[in-house]
C-alpha positions, 0 to 999 in steps of 0.5 A: 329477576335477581340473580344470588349466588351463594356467599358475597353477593355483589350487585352488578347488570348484564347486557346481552345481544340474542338477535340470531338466536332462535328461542323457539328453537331452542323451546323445541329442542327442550321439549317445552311445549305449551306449558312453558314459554322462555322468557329469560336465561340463567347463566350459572358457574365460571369453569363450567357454565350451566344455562337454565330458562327463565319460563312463565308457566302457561297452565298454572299462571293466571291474569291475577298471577303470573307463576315464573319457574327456572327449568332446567332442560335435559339438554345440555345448553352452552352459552352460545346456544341462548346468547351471541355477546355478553358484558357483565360488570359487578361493582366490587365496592358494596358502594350504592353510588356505582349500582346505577345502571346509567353510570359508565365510564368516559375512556377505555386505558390500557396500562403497558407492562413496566419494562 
């Protein structure tokens, strides 16, 4: 699952905690049925953020041929419905070195105002 957007593309990951969310609930409340199980978020926007589910389609997939749809529910999602905490870091440089997910920094500094 790669995330695009529209112009500028920058590669980047994301980390999420879920573990108080419940997708089965949220399955419900989006009238997903059988047909389609959850198993993924889209976050898209930055004033206004729109959530989609990332789903495998029950019916149509098969063992040969899993078929991945992006559903966008009646239901308006926030992003706290579908996540608790979130960190996303692009790297800005198009620099292939700094696209490693292991690679992080050693220290946090904060940079005081110039009195």
């Amino acid at each position: 699952m790669k995330p695009s957007v529209q112009y500028n593309d920058r590669i980047g990951h994301a980390s999420a905690d879920i573990a108080g969310i419940n997708y089965n609930q949220i399955a419900e409340l989006c009238n997903l049925g059988k047909r389609y199980t959850i198993i993924g978020i889209s976050l898209y926007g930055t004033d206004k953020v729109n959530v989609s589910l990332l789903c495998k389609d029950n019916e149509e997939s098969t063992n040969q041929n899993e078929v991945l749809v992006t559903v966008f529910p009646t239901v308006e999602l926030s992003v706290s419905d579908v996540i608790e905490r979130l960190n996303v870091t692009i790297n800005i440089t198009n620099n292939s070195t700094y696209d490693n997910p292991k690679l992080g920094t050693i220290r946090e500094v904060t940079i005081e105002e110039n009195e």
